[in-house]
C-alpha positions as CSV (number, residue, x, y, z in Angstrom):
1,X,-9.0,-13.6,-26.6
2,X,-7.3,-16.8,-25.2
3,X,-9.9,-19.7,-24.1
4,X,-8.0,-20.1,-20.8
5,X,-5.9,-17.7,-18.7
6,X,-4.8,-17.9,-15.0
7,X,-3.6,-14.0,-14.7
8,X,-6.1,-13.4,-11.9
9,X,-5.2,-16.8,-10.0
10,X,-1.5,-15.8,-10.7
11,X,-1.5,-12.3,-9.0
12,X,-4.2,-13.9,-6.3
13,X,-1.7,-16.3,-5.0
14,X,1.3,-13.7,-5.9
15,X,-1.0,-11.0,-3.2
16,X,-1.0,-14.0,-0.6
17,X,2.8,-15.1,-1.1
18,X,4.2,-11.4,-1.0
19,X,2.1,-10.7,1.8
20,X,3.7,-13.4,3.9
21,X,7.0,-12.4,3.1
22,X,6.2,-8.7,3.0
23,X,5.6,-9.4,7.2
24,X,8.7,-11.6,7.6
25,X,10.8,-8.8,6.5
26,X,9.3,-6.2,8.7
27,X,9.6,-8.6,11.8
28,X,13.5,-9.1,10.6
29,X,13.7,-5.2,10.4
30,X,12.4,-5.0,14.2
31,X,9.4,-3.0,12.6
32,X,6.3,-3.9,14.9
33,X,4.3,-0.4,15.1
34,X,2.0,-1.8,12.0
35,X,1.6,-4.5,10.0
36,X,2.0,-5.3,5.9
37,X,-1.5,-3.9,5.5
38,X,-1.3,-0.9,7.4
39,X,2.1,-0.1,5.6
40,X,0.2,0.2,2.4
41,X,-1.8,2.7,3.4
42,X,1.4,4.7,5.5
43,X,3.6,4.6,2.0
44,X,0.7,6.5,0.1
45,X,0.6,8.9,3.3
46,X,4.0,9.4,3.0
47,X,3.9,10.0,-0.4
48,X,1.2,12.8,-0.2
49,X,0.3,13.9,3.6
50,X,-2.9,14.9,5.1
51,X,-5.5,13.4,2.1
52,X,-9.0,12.9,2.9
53,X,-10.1,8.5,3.5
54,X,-11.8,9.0,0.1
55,X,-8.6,9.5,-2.0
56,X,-6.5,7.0,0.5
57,X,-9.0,4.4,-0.1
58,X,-8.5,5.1,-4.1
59,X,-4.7,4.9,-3.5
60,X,-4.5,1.9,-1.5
61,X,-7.5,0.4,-3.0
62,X,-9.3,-0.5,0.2
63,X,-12.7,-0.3,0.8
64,X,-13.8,2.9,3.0
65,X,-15.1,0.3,5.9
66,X,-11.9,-1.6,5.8
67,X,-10.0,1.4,5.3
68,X,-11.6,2.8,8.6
69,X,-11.5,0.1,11.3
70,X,-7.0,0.5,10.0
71,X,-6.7,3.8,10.4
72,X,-8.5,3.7,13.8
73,X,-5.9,1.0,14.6
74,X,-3.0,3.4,13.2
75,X,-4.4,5.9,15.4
76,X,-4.6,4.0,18.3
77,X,-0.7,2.9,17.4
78,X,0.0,7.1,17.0
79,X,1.1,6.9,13.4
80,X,-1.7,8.7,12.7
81,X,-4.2,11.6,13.2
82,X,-7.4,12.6,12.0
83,X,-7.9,16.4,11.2
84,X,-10.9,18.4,9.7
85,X,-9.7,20.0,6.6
86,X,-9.6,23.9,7.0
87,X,-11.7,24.5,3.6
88,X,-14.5,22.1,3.5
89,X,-15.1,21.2,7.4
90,X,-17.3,17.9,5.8
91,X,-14.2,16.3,5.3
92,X,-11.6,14.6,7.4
93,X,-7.8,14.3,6.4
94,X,-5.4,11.7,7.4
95,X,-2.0,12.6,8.8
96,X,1.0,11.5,9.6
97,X,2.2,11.6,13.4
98,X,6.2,12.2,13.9
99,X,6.8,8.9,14.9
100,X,5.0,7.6,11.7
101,X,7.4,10.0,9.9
102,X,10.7,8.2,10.9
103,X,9.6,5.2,10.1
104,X,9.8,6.0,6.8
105,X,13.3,5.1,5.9
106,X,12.9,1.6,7.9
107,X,9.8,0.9,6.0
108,X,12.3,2.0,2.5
109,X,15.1,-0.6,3.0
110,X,12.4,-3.2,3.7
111,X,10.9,-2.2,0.5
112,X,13.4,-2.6,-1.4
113,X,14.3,-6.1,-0.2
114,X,10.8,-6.9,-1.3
115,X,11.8,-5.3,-4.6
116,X,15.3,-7.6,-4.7
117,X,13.2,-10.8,-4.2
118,X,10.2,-9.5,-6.5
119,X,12.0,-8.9,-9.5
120,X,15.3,-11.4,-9.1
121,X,16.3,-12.5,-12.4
122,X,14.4,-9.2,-14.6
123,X,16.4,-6.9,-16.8
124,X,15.6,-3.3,-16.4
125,X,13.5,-3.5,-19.4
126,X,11.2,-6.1,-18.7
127,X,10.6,-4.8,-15.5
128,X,9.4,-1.6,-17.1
129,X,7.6,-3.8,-19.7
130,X,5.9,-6.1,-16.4
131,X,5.0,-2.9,-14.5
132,X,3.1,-1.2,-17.5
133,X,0.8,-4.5,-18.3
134,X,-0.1,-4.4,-14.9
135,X,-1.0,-0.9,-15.0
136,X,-2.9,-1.7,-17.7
137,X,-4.8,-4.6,-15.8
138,X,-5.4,-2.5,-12.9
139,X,-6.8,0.6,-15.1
140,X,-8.9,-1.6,-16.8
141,X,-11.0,-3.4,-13.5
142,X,-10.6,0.6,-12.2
143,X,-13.3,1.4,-15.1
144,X,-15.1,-1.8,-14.7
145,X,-15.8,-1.3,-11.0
């Protein structure tokens, strides 16, 4: 193993620059219903609809108590809705409103601005190559948490 490494300070202040450019692009896009943040957890909704907070937390990778004081914000912003699941009445799914729905594709061309400017300059290959590493690094703290 090398002596010194800055991968964690790298993707750190990669998290903090993205971020900031992640919310200049949805301003530009006239997208104001939620935030960079909030979109995270949206794109996994509209991935998979109506999952309970437990697997949106895994997902998104957001703590259960962080998770909950955004989806009561999305609620509040009618993206969302909460909705006892019909076979175990314990649990509570999450669920897309209409209007969260059609905000789909707006979200989409932002996203892949944010892709344009991500990987500007990588060939297909090294993309593929970049994105597997960082699987990798993100299965490996999974098992360590």
């Amino acid at each position: 193993m090398l002596e010194k490494t800055n991968g964690g300070f790298l993707i750190s202040q990669i998290k903090q620059i993205q971020g900031r450019i992640f919310e200049k692009l949805l301003n530009q896009a006239g997208i104001e219903e939620f935030n960079g943040a909030q979109g995270r957890i949206l794109y996994v909704l509209w991935q998979k609809d109506s999952i309970p907070i437990a697997e949106l937390s895994k997902k998104t990778g957001l703590a259960k108590t962080t998770l909950t004081s955004m989806l009561d914000r999305l609620e509040k912003a009618a993206l969302i809705y909460r909705r006892y699941s019909e076979t175990d009445r314990r649990q509570i799914n999450i669920v897309l409103t209409e209007k969260a729905k059609l905000l789909s594709v707006k979200y989409n061309r932002v996203s892949m601005q944010m892709n344009e400017i991500f990987y500007k300059g990588f060939t297909d290959n090294k993309i593929i190559q970049f994105e597997i590493l960082l699987n990798k690094i993100l299965k490996n703290l999974t098992e360590s948490e």
